[in-house]
C-alpha positions, 0 to 999 in steps of 0.5 A: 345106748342112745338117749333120747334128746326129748328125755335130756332136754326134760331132764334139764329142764326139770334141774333148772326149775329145781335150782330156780326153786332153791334160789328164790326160797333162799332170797326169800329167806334173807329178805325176812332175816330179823333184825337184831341189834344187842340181844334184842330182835327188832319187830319188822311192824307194829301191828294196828290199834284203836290208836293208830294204824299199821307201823312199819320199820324205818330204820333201827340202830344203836346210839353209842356216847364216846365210841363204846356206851351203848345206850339205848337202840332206836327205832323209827315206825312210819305207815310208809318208809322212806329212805329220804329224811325230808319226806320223813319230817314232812309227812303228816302220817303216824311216826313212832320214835322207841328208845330201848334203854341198853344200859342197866338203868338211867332216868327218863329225865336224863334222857331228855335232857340229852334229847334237849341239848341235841335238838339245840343243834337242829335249831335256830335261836327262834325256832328254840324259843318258840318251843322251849315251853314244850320241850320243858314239857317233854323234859317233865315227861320223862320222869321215870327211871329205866332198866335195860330192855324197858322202853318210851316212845315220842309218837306223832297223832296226826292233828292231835300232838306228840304222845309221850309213852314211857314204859307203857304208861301215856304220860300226855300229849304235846301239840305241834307238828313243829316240836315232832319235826324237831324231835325227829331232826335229832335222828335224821337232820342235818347235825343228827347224833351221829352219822352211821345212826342216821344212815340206819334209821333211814334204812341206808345201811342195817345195823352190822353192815359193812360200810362198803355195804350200805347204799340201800335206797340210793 
């Protein structure tokens, strides 16, 4: 029997758009896959308030002391990602730094103290000294004890200051674009509190990557 080469070529033609239609919806998929560090899923955005506009993920990972402690994820909102840290500290732009406390319970004031004695390591003698003052605010800032899954953030309001949020509860305000940048540098400058946690705040590499597989941005 003699097929007709019109009803071969349809036929063809018609599989193709078929496997063309599968394989979209399967990139689809995978560019939406949640992200999720621990037992915990990472909100993709943040949605806009009276308070602030739209934020988006950065980054996100999971800061761990001595190789095994997992102590809190962190994650970085910003109204426009980047994979370039310099960009990142210099934007005047809303900037949201979370800290999800991982561990079964710590105090805010550790927390700062060890946001404290790491913002030593980004900063000249100078550039400490002009903002001890602040950072001695911070640290009185986080004065509440936190339980796994309970959560603070340090955002930047751009002409306004870094507002200090621990558990919902905005504890003030502290002015100066300089104290957000060095806040910041913890994370993503030049001596951050570890390399892979930079990488994965900066959106190089996803938490769980492969380190073979992790040049995303570059």
């Amino acid at each position: 029997m003699v097929i007709p080469m019109r009803g071969v070529f349809g036929s063809l033609f018609f599989v193709i758009l078929i496997l063309a239609a599968v394989s979209v919806s399967s990139n689809s998929t995978a560019a939406v896959e949640p992200l999720v560090i621990g037992e915990h899923e990472i909100e993709a955005l943040i949605p806009a308030t009276s308070q602030h506009p739209e934020l988006k993920l950065n980054g996100a990972s999971m800061r761990i002391y001595y190789g095994f402690v997992e102590t809190y994820i962190g994650k970085l909102y910003v109204e426009n990602p980047t994979t370039d840290e310099k960009a990142l500290v210099a934007a005047d732009e809303y900037k949201r730094m979370v800290f999800k406390v991982a561990m079964k319970r710590v105090s805010g004031r550790r927390m700062a103290k060890a946001m404290y004695d790491a913002l030593q390591s980004n900063l000249s003698q100078e550039e400490a000294l002009k903002l001890e003052d602040r950072l001695v605010m911070l640290v009185d800032m986080f004065d509440s004890k936190l339980k796994r899954g309970e959560d603070g953030y340090i955002e930047w309001v751009p002409g306004v200051g870094s507002r200090i949020v621990i558990k919902g509860e905005v504890k003030g305000i502290i002015p100066g674009k300089d104290l957000n940048d060095a806040i910041l540098n913890i994370w993503i400058g030049e001596n951050p509190v570890g390399s892979r946690f930079k990488k994965q705040i900066l959106g190089l590499q996803r938490h769980g990557e492969s380190k073979t597989n992790n040049r995303r941005g570059r």
